[in-house]
C-alpha positions in Angstrom: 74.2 -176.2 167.9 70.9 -175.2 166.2 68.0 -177.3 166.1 67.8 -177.2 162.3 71.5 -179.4 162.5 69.5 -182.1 163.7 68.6 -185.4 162.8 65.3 -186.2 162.2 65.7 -188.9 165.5 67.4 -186.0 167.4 64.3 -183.6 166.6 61.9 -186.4 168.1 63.8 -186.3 171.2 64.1 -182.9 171.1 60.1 -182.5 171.2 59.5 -185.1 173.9 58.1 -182.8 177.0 60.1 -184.5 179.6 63.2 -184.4 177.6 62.9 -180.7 177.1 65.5 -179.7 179.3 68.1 -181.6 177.8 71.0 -179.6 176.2 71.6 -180.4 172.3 74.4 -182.4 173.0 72.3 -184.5 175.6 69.9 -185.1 173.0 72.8 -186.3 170.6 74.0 -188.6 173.1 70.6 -190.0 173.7 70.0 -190.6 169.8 72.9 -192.6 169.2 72.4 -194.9 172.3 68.9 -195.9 171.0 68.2 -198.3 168.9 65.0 -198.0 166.7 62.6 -200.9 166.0 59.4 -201.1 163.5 56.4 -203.5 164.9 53.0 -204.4 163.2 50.0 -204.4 164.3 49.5 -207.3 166.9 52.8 -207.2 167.7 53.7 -207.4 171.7 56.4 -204.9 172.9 56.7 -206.8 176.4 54.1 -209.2 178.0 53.1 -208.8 181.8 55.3 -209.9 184.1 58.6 -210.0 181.4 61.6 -208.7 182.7 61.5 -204.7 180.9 65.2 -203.5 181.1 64.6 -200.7 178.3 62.7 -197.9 178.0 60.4 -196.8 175.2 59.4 -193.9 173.5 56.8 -194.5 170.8 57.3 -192.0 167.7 54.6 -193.5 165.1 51.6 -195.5 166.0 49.4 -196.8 169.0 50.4 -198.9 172.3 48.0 -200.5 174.3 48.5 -201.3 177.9 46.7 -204.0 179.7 46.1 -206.5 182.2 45.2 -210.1 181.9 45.0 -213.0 183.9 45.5 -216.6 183.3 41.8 -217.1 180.8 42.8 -214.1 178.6 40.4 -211.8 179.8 41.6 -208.2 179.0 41.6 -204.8 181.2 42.8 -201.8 179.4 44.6 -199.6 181.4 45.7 -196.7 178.8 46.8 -196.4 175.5 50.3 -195.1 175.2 50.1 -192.0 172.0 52.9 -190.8 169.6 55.7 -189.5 171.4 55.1 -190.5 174.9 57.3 -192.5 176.8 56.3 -196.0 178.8 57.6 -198.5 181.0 59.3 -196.4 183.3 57.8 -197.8 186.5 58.5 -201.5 185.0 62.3 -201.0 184.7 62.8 -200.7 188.5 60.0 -203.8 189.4 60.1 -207.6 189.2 58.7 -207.7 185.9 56.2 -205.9 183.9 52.8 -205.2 185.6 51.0 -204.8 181.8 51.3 -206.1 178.5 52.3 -203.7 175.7 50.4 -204.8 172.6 50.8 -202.6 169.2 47.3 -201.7 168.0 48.9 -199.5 165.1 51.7 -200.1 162.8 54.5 -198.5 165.5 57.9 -197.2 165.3 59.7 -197.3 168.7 62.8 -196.2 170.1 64.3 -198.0 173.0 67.1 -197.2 175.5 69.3 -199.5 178.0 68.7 -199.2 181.6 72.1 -198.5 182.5 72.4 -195.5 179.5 69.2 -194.1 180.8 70.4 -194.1 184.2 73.9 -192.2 182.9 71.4 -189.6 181.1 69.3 -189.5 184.0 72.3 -188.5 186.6 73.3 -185.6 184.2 70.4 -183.5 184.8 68.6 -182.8 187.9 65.8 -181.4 186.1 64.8 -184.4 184.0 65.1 -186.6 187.1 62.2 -184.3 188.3 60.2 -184.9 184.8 60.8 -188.1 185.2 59.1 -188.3 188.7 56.4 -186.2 187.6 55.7 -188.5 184.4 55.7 -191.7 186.9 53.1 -189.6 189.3 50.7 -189.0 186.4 50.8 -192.9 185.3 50.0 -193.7 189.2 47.5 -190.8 189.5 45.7 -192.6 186.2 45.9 -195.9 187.4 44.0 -194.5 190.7 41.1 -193.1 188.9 40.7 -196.2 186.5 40.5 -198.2 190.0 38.2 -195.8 191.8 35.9 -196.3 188.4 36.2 -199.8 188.5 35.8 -200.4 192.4 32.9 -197.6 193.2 31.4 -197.0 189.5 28.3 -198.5 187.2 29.2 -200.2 184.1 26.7 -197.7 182.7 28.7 -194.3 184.1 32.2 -195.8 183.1 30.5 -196.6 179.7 29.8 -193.2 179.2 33.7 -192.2 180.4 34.8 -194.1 177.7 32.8 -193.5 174.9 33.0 -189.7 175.3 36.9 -189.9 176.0 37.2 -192.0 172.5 35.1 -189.8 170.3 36.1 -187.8 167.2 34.2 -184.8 165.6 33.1 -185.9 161.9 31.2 -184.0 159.4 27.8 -183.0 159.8 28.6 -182.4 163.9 28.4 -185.9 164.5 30.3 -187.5 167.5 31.8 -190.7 166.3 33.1 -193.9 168.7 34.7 -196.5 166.5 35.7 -198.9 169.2 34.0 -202.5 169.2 32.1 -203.8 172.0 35.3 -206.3 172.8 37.6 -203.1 173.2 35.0 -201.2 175.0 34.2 -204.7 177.6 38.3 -204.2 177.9 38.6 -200.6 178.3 35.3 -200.8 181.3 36.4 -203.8 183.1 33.3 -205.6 182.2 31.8 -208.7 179.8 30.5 -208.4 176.4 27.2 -209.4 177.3 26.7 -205.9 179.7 28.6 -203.5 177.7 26.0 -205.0 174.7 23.0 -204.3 177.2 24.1 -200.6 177.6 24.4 -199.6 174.3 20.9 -201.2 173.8 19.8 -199.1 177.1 21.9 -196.2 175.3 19.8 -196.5 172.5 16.5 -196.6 173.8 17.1 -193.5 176.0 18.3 -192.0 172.4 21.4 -190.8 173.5 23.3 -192.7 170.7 23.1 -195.0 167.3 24.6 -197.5 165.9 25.9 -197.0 162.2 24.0 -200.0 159.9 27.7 -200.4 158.4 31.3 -200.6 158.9 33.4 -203.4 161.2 33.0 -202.2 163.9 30.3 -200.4 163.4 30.5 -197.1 164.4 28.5 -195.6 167.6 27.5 -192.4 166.9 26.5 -190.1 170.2 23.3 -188.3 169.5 22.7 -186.6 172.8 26.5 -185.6 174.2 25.6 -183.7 177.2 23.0 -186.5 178.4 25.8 -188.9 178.0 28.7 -186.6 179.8 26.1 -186.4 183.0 26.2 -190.0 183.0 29.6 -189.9 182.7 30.5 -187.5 185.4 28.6 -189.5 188.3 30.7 -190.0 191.1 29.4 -193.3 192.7 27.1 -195.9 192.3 23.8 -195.8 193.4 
């Protein structure tokens, strides 16, 4: 059966990388086993440490994953974008090892652990996607550790500004994330992610936009800011 016979839910599928493989009627059988969910903004999917016996596959919106511990403090780990799939490594673990928080107005589609295990056994193929998707997640989660354990707050600064920044008019390289997001997405305070920008600022390599909430950081010097950024250790 054509593509063009299919469902607008059945076309999502169809486009997910790791469900590529899938034969058209695998995709229709995956469609009408999930069920489909709107959240708002603010909105948890799962909280760390829940018991996760679905998996996800985000269609419309923004997921953030992170860590906490017991006085709130956050450490972003990624952010999960339109038509990725997450929670994978939490359905075969004691509970989940991250929150899922909706940072934008989401539509999610969820599947049962025992019908993605039936889907799963029908095609060697997407077993191997599978493995390959869990791999990159673990491959991730190493690099954010080795940035955390062995890099500045400075050089990891500079990782995620670049890795969060848009082109605008005018060539301008725009970060719109507030100093409380970028203290999460570091691993650091408030106070020190302030102090950098300010250091930032002085060494010209960015500005801060006199408007907006939050107020927009615009990088002025990008190549100054990626050497920072591609370090390797402290010093």
């Amino acid at each position: 059966m054509e593509n063009e016979t299919m469902s607008p839910e059945q076309l999502f599928f169809r486009h997910i990388p790791q469900l590529s493989v899938l034969e058209n009627e695998q995709v229709f059988e995956l469609a009408q086993r999930t069920r489909k969910r709107k959240y708002r903004k603010g909105e948890y999917v799962f909280f760390q440490s829940d018991i996760v016996d679905h998996l996800y596959f985000l269609e419309i919106g923004k997921i953030e994953i992170y860590k906490s511990d017991i006085n709130g403090k956050k450490l972003t780990l990624w952010h999960i974008e339109e038509s990725e799939i997450f929670c994978l490594a939490s359905l075969y673990s004691p509970g989940a090892f991250a929150s899922a928080e909706v940072v934008e107005d989401a539509l999610i589609y969820s599947l049962l652990q025992s019908d993605f295990e039936d889907i799963l056994a029908s095609s060697q193929e997407l077993s191997r996607n599978f493995i390959r998707c869990v791999c990159g997640k673990l491959n991730t989660y190493s690099n954010f550790l080795d940035d955390i354990a062995f890099k500045k707050v400075e050089v990891r600064l500079a990782k995620v500004l670049l890795n969060n920044q848009q082109l605008f008019k005018d060539d301008e390289f725009v970060c719109r994330l507030s100093q409380d997001e970028l203290a999460s997405m570091v691993g650091s305070r408030r106070e020190v992610i302030a102090r950098c920008l300010k250091t930032f600022r002085e060494r010209g390599l960015l500005r801060i936009a006199s408007t907006g909430r939050p107020r927009s950081i615009i990088i002025e010097k990008y190549s100054e800011l990626q050497q920072i950024a591609e370090q390797e250790q402290c010093g």
